[in-house]
N, C-alpha and C positions, 0 to 999 in steps of 0.2 A: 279611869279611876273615878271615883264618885268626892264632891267633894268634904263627905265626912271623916273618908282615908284617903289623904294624899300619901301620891309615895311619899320616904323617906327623903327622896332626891328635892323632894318641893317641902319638908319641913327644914333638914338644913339649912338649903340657900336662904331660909326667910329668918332664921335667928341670926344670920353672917349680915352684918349691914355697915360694917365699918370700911372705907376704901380698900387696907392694909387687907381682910378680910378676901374682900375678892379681889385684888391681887394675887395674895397666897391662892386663890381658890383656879385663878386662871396661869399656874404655875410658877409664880415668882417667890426666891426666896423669903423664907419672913423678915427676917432682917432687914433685907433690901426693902420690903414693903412698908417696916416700921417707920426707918427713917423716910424715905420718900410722902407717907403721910405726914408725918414730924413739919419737911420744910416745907408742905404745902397747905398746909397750916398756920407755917409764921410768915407764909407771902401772902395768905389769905386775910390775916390779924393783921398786917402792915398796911396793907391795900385799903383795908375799912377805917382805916386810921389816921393816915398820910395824904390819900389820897382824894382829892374836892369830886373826882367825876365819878367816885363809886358810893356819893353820897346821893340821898332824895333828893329829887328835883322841888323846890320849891313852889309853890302858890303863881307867882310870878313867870317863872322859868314853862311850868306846865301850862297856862296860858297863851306864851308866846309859841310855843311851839302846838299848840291845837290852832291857833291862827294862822301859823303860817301853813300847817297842813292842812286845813279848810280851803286857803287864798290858793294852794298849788291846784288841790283839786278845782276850784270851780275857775281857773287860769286854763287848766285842760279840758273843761266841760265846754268854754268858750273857745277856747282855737278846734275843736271838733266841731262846735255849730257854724264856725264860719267857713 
């Protein structure tokens, strides 16, 4: 197919973009796909809210940790040269 006619098969799938969407599309009832996106959504909204480790890492926080992953590598660069 040329891509100024795509089939049919490749315009649907590209308007379907909701989880619940390809669920139903990969055989699961709609209902069952509504609510299942429903509560994966309000663990998603709790998670961004509740929780410290699914916030940015800080200024701080991303420093220490490019240090320490510099210090491992060149900790491995020297036990290889010896």
């Amino acid at each position: 197919m040329c891509p100024e006619n795509p089939s049919p098969a490749v315009e649907n799938s590209a308007r379907r973009y909701t989880p619940a969407a390809e669920l139903t599309d990969a055989g699961m009832s709609p209902v069952v796909a509504a609510e299942l996106e429903r509560r994966i959504e309000l663990v998603a909204a709790e998670e961004a809210e509740r929780d410290p480790s699914r916030q940015p890492m800080s200024t701080a926080e991303l420093a220490q940790y490019v240090f320490v992953a510099v210090g491992c590598c060149v900790i491995g660069l020297v036990v290889m040269f010896l």
